[in-house]
C-alpha positions as CSV (number, residue, x, y, z in Angstrom):
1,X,0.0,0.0,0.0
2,X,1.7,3.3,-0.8
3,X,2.4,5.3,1.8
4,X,0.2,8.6,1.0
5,X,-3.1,5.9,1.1
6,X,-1.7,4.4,4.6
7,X,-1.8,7.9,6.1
8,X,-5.2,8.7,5.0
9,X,-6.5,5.8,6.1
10,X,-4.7,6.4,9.8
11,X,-6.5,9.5,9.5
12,X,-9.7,8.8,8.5
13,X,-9.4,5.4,11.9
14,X,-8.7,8.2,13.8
15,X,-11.5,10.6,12.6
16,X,-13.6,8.1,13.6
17,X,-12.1,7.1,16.7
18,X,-12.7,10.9,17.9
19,X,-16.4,10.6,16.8
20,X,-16.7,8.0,18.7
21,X,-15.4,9.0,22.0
22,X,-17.4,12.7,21.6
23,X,-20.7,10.8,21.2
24,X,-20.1,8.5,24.1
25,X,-19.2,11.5,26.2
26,X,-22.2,13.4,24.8
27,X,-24.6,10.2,25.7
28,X,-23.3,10.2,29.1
29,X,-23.8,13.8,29.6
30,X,-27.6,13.4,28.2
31,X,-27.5,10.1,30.9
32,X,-26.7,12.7,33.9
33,X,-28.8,15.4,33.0
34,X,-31.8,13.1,32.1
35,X,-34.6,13.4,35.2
36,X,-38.0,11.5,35.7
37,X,-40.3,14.0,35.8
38,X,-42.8,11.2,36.6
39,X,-41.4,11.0,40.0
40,X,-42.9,14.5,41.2
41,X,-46.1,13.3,40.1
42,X,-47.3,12.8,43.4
43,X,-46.7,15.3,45.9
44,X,-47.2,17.8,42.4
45,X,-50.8,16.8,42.6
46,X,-51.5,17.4,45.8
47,X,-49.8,20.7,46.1
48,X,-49.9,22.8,42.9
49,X,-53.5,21.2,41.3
50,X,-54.8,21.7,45.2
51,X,-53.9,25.3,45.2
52,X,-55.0,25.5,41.4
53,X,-58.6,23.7,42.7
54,X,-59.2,26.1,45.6
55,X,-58.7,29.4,43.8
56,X,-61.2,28.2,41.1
57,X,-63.5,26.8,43.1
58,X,-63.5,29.3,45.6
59,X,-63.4,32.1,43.0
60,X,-66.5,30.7,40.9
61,X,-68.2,30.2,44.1
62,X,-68.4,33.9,45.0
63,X,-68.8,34.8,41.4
64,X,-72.1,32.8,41.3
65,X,-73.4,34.5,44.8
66,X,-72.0,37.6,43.4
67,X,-74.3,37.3,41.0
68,X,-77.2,37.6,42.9
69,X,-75.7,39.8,46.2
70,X,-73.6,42.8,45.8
71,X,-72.8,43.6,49.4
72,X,-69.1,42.4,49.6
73,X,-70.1,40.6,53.3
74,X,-71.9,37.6,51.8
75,X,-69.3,37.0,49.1
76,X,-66.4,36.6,51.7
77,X,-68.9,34.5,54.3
78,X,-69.3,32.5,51.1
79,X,-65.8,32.1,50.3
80,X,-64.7,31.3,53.5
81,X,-67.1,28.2,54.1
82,X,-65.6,27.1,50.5
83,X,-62.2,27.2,51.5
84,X,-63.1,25.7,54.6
85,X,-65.3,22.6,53.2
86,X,-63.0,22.3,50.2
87,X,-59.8,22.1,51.9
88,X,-61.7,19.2,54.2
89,X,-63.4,17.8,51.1
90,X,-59.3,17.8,49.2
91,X,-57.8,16.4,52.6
92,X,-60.5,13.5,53.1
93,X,-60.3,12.5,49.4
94,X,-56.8,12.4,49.7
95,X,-56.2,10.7,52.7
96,X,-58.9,7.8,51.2
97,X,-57.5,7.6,47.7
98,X,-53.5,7.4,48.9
99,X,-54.3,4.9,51.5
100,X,-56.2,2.7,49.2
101,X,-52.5,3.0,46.9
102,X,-51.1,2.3,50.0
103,X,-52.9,-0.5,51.4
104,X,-52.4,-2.4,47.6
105,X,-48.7,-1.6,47.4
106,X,-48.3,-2.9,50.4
107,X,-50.0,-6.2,50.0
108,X,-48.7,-6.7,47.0
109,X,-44.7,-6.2,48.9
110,X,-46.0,-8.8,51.2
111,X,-46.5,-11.5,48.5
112,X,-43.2,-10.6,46.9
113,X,-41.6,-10.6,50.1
114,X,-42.8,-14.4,51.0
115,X,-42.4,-15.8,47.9
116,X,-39.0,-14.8,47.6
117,X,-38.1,-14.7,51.5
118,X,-36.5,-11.3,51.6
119,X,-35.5,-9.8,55.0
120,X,-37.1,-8.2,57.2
121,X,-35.0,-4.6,56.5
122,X,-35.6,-5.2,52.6
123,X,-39.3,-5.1,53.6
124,X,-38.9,-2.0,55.5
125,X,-36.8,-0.7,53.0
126,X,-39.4,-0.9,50.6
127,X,-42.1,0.0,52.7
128,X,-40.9,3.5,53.3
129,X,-41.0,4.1,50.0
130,X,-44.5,3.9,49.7
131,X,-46.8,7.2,49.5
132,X,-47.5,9.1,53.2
133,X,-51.6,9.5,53.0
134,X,-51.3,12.1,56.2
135,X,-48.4,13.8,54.3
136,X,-50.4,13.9,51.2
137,X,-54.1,14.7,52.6
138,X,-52.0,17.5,54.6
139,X,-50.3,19.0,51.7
140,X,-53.5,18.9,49.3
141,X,-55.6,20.6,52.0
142,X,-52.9,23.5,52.6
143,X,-52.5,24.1,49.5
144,X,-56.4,24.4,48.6
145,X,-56.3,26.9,51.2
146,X,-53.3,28.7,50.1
147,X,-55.7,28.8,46.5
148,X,-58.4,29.9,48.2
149,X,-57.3,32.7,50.0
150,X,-56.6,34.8,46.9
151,X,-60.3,35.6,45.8
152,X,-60.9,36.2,49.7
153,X,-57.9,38.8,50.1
154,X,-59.3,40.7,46.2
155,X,-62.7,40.7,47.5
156,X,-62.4,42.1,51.5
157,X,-62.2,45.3,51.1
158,X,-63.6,46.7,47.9
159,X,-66.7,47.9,48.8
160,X,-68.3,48.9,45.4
161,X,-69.2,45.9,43.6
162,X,-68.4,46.1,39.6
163,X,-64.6,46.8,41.1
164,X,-64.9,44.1,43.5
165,X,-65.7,41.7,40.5
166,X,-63.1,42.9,38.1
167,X,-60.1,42.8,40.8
168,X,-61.7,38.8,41.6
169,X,-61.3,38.6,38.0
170,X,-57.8,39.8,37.6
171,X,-56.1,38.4,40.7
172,X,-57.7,34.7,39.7
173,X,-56.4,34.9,36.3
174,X,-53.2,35.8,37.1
175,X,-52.9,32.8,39.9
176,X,-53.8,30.6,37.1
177,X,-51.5,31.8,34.9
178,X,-49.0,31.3,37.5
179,X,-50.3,27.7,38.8
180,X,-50.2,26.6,34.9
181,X,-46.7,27.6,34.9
182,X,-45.4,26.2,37.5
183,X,-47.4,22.9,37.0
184,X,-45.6,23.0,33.6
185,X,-42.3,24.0,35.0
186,X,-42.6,21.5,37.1
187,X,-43.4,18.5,35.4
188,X,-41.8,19.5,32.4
189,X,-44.6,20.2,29.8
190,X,-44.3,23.7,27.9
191,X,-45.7,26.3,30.0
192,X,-47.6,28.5,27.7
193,X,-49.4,26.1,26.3
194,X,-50.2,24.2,30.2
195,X,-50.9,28.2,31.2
196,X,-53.5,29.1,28.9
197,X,-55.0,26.2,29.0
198,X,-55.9,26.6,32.7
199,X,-56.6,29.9,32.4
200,X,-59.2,29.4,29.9
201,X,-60.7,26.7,31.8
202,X,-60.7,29.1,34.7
203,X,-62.8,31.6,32.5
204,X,-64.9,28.9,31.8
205,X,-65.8,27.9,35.3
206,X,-66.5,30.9,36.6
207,X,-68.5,32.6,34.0
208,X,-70.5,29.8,34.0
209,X,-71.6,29.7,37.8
210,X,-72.1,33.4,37.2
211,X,-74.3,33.1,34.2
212,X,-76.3,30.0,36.1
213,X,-76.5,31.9,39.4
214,X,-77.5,34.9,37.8
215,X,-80.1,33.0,35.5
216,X,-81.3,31.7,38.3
217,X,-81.9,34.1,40.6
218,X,-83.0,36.2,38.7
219,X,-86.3,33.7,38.2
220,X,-87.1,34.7,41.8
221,X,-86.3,30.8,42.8
């Protein structure tokens, strides 16, 4: 083989050699910086779609008595029993649906556990792994009330009630927008897109119990 076609062909071996090493590197960087977003699931649930829950339900719920009373007294009452039934309500439903998770995962460790006579510490192990349902019941009814609290603090002391209504309007759609985002940041989904899309629902929510409310009160019902 003349000599000029050996040196190319070292060259071109060690091209590719070099290739090689910078896309092993590059997949091990992609390995470290690679996180399972699925992981956050959980305690994301209970804490940023609780707070997201209790500023639209609380917010739609004095809308809709807005509706029919103007004086600024009723709508707070009414938003306070929300927050205080629907943080209850998200803590019960919580505490029912993660035990149930727990109570299965747990049998199911048992089984494994027997069948393949693993100790007593791999049990425990394991076991701790498993959800909280106090942790989680206490974290979704915090942050319901953290939600909640919002339309409360916009509508306590406006006394005239178009303004009162507008500034519920505004501070709601802004939490949204913020609860979208930081759902999205979060989990990892874009966070326009997640944003407006609970910000329209929001819309949705509450000009319905205001339209409904309105409709029918205004039949003398």
């Amino acid at each position: 083989m003349p000599a000029l076609e050996l040196d190319q062909q070292i060259r071109s071996e060690s091209f590719k050699n070099n290739n090689n090493i910078a896309a092993a590197e590059t997949n091990e960087e992609n390995e470290v910086e690679f996180f399972d977003y699925t992981k956050r699931a959980q305690w994301l649930r209970a804490a940023v779609l609780g707070a997201n829950d209790g500023l639209l339900s609380t917010s739609s719920l004095m809308m809709g008595v807005g509706a029919v009373r103007k004086d600024s007294k009723t709508m707070v009452l009414t938003g306070i029993a929300g927050l205080v039934a629907g943080a209850c309500s998200m803590a019960i439903g919580e505490l029912v649906s993660v035990y149930s998770q727990y109570d299965i995962e747990l049998t199911q460790m048992k089984r494994e556990t027997m069948a393949k006579d693993f100790a007593d510490h791999v049990f425990e192990t394991k076991k701790k792994s498993l959800p909280n349902p106090w942790q989680a019941a206490g974290a979704s009814a915090l942050a319901f009330a953290v939600g909640a609290v919002m339309p409360l603090l916009a509508a306590a002391f406006i006394k005239v009630y178009v303004v009162r209504l507008v500034v519920m309007l505004a501070v709601a759609s802004l939490a949204l927008l913020g609860f979208g985002a930081l759902g999205a940041l979060l989990g990892g989904a874009p966070m326009l897109k997640a944003s407006l899309r609970v910000l329209v629902g929001g819309w949705l929510a509450m000009g319905i119990t205001f339209g409904l409310t309105k409709l029918i009160g205004g039949t003398g019902l």
